[in-house]
C-alpha positions as CSV (number, residue, x, y, z in Angstrom):
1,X,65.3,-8.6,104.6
2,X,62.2,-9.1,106.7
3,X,58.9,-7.7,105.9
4,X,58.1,-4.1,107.5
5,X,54.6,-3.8,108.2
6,X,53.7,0.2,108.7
7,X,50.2,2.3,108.8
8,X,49.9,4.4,105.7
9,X,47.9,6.6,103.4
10,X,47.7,10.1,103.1
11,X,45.7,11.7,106.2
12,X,47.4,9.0,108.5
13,X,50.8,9.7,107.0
14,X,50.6,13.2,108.0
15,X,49.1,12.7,111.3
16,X,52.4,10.2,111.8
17,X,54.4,12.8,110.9
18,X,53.3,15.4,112.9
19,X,53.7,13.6,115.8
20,X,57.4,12.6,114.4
21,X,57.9,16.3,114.4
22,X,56.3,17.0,118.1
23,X,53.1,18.0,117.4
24,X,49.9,16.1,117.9
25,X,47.1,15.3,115.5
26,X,43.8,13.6,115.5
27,X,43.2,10.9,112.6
28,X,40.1,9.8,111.6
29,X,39.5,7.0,109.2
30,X,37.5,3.8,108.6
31,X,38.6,0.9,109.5
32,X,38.0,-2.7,109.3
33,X,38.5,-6.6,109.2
34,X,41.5,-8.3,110.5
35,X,43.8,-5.9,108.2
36,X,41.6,-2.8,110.0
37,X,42.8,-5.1,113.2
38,X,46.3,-4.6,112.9
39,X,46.1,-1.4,111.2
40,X,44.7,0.1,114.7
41,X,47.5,-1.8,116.1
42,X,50.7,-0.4,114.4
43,X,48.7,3.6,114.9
44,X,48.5,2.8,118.7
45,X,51.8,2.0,119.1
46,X,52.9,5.3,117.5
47,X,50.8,7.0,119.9
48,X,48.5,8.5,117.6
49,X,45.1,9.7,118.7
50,X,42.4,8.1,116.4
51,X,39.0,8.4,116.0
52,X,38.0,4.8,114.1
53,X,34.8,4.7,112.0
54,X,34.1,1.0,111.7
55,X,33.6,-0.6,108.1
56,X,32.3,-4.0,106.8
57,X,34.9,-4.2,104.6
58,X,38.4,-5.1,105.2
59,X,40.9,-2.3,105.2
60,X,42.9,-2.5,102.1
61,X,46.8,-3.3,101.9
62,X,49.3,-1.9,99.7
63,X,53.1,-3.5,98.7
64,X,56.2,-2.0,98.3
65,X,59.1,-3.5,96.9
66,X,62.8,-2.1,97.4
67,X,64.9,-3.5,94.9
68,X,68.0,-2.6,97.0
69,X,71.0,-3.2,94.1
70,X,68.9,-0.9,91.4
71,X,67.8,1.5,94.2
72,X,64.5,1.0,92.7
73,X,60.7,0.7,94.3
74,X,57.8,-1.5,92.9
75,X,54.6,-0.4,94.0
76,X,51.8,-2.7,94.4
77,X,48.3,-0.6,94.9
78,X,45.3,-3.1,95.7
79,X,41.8,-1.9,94.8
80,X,40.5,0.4,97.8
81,X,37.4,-1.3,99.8
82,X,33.7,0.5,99.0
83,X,32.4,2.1,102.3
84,X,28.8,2.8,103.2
85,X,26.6,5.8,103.4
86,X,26.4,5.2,106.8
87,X,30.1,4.8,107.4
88,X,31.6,7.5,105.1
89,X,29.2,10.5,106.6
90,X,29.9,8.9,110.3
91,X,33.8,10.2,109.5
92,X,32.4,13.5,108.8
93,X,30.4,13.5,112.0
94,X,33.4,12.7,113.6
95,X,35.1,15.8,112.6
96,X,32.0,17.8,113.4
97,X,31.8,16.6,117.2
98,X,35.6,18.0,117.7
99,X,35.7,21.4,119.4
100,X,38.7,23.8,119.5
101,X,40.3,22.6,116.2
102,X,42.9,25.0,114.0
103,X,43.6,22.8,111.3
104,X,41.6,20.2,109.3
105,X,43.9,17.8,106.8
106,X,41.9,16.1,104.2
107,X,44.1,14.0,102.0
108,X,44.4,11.2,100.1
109,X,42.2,9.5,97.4
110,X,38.3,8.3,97.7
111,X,37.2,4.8,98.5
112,X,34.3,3.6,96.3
113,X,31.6,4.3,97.6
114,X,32.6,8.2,98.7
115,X,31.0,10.7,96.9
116,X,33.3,13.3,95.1
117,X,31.9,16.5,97.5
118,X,33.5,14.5,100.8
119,X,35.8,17.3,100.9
120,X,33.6,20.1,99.5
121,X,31.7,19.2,102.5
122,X,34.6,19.0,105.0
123,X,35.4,22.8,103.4
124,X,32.0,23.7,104.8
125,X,32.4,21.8,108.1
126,X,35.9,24.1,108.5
127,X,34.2,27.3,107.5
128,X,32.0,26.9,110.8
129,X,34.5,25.9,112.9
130,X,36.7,28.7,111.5
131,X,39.0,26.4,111.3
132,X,42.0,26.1,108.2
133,X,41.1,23.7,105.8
134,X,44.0,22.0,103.8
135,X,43.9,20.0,100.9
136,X,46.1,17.6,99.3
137,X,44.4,15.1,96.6
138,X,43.1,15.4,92.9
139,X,40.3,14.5,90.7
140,X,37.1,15.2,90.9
141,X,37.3,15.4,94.9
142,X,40.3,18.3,94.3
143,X,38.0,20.0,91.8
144,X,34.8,20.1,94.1
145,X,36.8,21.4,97.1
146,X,38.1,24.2,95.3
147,X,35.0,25.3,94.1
148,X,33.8,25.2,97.9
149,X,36.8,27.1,99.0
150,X,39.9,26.3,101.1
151,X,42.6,27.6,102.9
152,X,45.7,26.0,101.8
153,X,45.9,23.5,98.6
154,X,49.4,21.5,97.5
155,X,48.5,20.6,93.9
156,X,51.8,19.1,91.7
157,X,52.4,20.5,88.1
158,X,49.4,17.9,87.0
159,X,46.7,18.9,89.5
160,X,47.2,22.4,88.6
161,X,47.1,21.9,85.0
162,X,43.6,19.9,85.8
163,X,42.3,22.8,87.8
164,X,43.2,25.8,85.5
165,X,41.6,23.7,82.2
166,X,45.4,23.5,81.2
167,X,46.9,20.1,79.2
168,X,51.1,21.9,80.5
169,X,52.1,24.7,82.1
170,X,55.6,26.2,81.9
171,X,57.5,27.5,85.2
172,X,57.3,31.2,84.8
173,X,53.1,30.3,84.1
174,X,52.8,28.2,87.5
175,X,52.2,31.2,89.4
176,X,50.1,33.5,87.3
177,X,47.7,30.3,87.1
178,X,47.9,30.0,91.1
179,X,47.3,33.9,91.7
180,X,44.0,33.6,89.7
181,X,42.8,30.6,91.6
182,X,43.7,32.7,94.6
183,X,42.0,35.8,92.9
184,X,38.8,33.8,92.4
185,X,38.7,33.3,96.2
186,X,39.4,29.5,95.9
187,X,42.1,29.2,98.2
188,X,44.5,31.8,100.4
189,X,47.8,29.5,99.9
190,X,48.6,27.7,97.2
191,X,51.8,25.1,97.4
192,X,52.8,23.3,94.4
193,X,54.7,20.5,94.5
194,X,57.6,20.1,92.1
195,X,59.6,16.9,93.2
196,X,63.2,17.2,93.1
197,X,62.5,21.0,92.3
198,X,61.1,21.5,95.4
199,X,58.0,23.7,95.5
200,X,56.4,26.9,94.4
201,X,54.4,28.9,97.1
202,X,52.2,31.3,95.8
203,X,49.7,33.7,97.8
204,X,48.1,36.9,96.3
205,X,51.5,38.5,98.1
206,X,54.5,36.0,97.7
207,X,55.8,34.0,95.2
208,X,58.5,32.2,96.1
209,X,60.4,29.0,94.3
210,X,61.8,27.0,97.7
211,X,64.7,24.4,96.2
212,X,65.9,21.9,98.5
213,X,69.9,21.2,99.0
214,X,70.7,17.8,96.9
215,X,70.2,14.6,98.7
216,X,70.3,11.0,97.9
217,X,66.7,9.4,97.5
218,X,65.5,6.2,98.9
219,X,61.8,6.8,98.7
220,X,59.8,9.0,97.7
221,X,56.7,7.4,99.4
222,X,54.8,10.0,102.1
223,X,57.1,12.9,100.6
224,X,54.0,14.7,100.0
225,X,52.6,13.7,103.4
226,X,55.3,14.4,105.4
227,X,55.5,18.2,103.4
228,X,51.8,19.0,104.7
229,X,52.2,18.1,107.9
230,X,55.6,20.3,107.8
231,X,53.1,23.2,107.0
232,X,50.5,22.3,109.0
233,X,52.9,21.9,112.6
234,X,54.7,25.0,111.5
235,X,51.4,27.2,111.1
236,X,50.5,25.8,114.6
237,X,53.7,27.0,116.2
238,X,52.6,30.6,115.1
239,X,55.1,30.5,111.7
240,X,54.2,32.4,108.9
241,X,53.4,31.0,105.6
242,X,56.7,31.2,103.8
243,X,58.9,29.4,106.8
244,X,56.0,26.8,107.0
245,X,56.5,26.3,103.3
246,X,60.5,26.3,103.9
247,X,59.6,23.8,106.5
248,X,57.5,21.5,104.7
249,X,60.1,21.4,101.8
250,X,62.5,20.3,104.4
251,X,60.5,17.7,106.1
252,X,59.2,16.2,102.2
253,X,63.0,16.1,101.5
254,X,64.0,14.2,104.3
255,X,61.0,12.0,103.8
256,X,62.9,10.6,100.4
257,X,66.2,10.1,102.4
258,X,64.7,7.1,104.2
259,X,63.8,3.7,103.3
260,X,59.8,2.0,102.8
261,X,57.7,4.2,104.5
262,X,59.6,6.1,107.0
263,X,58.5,9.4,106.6
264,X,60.8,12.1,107.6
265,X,63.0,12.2,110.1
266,X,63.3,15.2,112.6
267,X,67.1,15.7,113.2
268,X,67.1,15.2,109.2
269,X,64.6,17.7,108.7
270,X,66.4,20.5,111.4
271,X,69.6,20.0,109.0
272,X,67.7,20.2,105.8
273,X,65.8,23.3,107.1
274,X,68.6,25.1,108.3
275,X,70.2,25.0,104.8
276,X,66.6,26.5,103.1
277,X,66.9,29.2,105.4
C-alpha cells in the first residue's frame, strides 16, 4: 500500500474535523521548512482556514505503521522542533487579533522551547474575549491551565489521577474527584475520556456515563481529537452540554472505525449518534 501523507496533531486534528462535520474553525500553528511546506499544503486542500506562525525549524513528522494481518499500529513519534520566544508568543498574538470568537481549542503537547503557562495564558486571553476555553492535553501545561481556569477539560483516567494528587481512581470515584475540581472553580465541564468505555461527563449538575454501541477498531489515532471537536461544533449549533457530550462520543467512536488518520466520518457519526441517543 502506498504511503498516505495527512496533516496531524491535536489542535489541527480537530479543526479537520470540524470542518468534516460542517462547521468551520481557525487553526493556528507554527510552521516551517520544506515539511512546514507541505504541511500548509495538505491543510489548504482541506479548506481549512489557518493562520501560520513561521518557524526556523522544520516542522516535525510522525510515522504510522498498519500492520494490516495483526490489525495492529506501530507508532513512530519524532522529537518535536524547539520554537522561539518570538515565534511561540506570535501564535498567542494571533489568537488575540481575532474578534467575535465562541470557542478557543488548545490541544496537544508543547514543543521545546514553549513554556508550560502557554495555555494558562490562552485561559486568560479567553476570559477577555468571553470566549469558552477548552482543553485537551496533560502535564505540566494541563496543570497550569487548570489552575488559571477553563471552561471545558477532557482529561483520561491518567490526567485526572495527575490533577487530583491521585496514583488510581476507581469508577464510582471519577466523579466525586471531577465535582471538586468543578467546586474549586477550575472548570464548568469536565469530560473524561475512557476509551472503549466511552466517557464520563460530569458538571456540578450531571453525571452521566455515555457508552458507545460496539464497533470494530482500525485506529484509534485523532479519537480524542475528533471527540472535542464533536463538543465543540455541537455547543456552537446551540446544543446543550450532555448531547454535545453524546455527540463527541459518537464522532471519537467513528474516528477508530477508520484507517491511518482519517478522523471521523460524518454519515458514521449520524449512525453512531443516533444509537447514544
Amino acid at each position: 500500500m502506498a504511503p498516505k501523507l495527512e496533516p496531524g496533531g491535536g489542535g489541527i486534528n480537530v479543526a479537520r474535523a470540524i470542518k468534516k462535520l460542517g462547521g468551520e474553525a481557525t487553526a493556528i500553528f507554527p510552521s516551517g521548512g520544506y515539511t512546514g511546506k507541505y504541511f500548509n499544503h495538505l491543510l489548504e486542500q482541506e479548506n481549512i482556514h489557518s493562520v501560520i506562525i513561521e518557524t526556523q525549524n522544520e516542522t516535525r513528522e510522525n510515522i504510522i505503521i498498519m500492520d494490516e494481518a495483526e490489525n495492529c499500529q506501530y507508532r513512530f513519534g519524532m522529537p518535536g522542533t524547539p520554537l522561539t520566544v518570538d515565534e511561540w508568543k506570535d501564535c498567542l498574538h494571533a489568537v488575540m487579533e481575532i474578534d467575535d470568537i465562541s470557542f478557543i481549542i488548545a490541544s496537544g503537547s508543547l514543543p521545546p522551547g514553549v513554556p508550560n503557562n502557554i495555555y494558562a495564558l490562552l485561559a486568560k486571553i479567553s476570559k477577555t474575549k468571553k470566549a469558552k476555553f477548552i482543553v485537551d492535553t496533560s502535564g505540566e501545561a494541563l496543570t497550569e491551565a487548570v489552575e488559571e481556569g477553563v471552561y471545558l477539560l477532557k482529561p483520561n483516567l491518567g490526567e485526572l489521577c495527575m490533577l487530583s494528587g491521585k496514583v488510581e481512581l476507581l469508577q464510582h470515584e471519577i466523579i466525586a474527584t471531577a465535582k471538586e475540581i468543578i467546586a474549586r472553580g477550575k472548570c464548568e465541564v469536565m469530560i473524561v475520556s475512557m476509551g472503549k468505555a466511552g466517557a464520563m461527563l460530569v458538571t456540578k449538575d450531571v453525571a452521566e456515563l455515555i457508552t458507545p454501541p460496539p464497533v470494530i477498531r482500525k485506529s484509534t489515532v485523532g479519537a480524542g481529537d475528533s471527540m472535542v471537536a464533536g463538543i465543540v461544533y455541537f455547543l456552537s449549533q446551540g446544543k446543550n452540554i450532555l448531547e454535545a457530550a453524546k455527540y463527541g462520543v459518537a464522532c471519537g467512536t467513528a474516528a477508530t472505525m477508520n484507517t491511518g488518520t482519517e478522523l471521523c466520518n460524518k454519515k458514521d457519526v449520524a449512525h453512531l449518534y443516533k444509537s447514544l441517543r
